[in-house]
N, C-alpha and C positions, 0 to 999 in steps of 0.2 A: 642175747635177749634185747629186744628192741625197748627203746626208754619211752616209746609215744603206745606200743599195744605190744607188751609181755604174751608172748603163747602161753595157754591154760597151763599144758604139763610142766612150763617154767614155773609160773605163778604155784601151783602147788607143791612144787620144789622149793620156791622160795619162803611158803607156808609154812613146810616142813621143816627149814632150816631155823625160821624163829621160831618155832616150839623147842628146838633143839636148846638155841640161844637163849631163849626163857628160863627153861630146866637149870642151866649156868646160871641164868643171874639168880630164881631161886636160892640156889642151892649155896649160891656166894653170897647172898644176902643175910642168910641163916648162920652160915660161916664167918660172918665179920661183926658176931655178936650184935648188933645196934650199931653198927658203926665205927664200931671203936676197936678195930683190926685192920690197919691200916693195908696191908696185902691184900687179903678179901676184900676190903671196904672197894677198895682202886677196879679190882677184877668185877667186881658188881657192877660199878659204873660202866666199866665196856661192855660186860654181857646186855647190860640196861641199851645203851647204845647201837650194839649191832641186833638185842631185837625187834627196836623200833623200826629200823632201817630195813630190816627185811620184812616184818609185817607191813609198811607202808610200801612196801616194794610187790607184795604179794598181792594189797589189797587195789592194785589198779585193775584187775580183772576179776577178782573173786568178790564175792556182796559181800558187805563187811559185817553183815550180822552172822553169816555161816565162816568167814573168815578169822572172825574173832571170835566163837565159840570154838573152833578146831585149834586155833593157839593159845586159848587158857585151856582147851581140855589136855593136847601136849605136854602141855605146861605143867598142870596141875600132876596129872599122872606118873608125868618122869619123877618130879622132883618128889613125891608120897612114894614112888618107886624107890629111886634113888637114894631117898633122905636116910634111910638104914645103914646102905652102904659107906658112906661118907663120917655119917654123925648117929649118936648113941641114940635112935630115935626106933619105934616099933611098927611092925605093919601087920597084921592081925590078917586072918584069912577072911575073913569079913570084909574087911577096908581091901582087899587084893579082889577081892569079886566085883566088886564096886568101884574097883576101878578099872578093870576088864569091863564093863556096862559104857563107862566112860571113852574107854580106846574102841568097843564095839561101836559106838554112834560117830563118834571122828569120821571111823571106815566108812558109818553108811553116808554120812554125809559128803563125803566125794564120793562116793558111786552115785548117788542121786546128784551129786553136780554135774558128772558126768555122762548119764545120762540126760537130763537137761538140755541139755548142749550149747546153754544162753549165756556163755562166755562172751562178756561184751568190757570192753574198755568202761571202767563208772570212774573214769576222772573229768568228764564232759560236765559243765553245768546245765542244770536241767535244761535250760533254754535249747542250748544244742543238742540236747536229746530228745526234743519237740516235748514238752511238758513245761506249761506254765506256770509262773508261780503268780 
């Protein structure tokens, strides 16, 4: 991956990865009580870390309003996924349909980015993207 213009299908791999990352810190944030579980607490902190790192890694070519709607929607769906497995928590077939709604718009949202095709570096300041401020 180039560090000056990421290819798309990296950048939505590296999308994918911090929603992955997200779910982890969720999931260890929930797990470390408030804070005050010092194992969790720690593992939060790096899930925190490497998903900022890769959402800021993704969001050099992807628009950051569809970028960050597909990483809280990962986000949000793993860890309401997940959170049963893990922790004494419930997920209703209601709350599972609704979050199938949630993983259905992610997908259309890369396909319509996809097609698109308007994969463009947005780390330029507008100046150098010919728009004035």
């Amino acid at each position: 991956m180039s560090s000056t213009s990421p290819s798309a299908a990296n950048s939505w791999l590296m999308l994918l990865l911090a929603g992955v990352f997200e779910i982890g810190y969720a999931l260890s944030v929930g797990g470390s009580h408030g804070f005050t579980r010092l194992t969790w607490s720690l593992v939060a902190v790096v899930f925190f870390l490497l998903t900022l790192w890769a959402l800021s890694a993704a969001l050099r070519t992807i628009d950051v309003g569809i970028g960050y709607a597909v990483w809280a929607g990962i986000g949000a769906a793993g860890a309401a996924a997940l959170g049963p497995v893990f922790f004494d928590e419930s997920l209703t077939l209601g709350q599972s349909l609704w979050l199938g709604v949630i993983i259905l718009g992610v997908v259309w949202l890369k396909l319509a980015d996809k097609q698109s095709g308007a994969e463009q570096p947005v780390d330029q300041p507008q100046e150098a993207q010919g728009v004035g401020v």
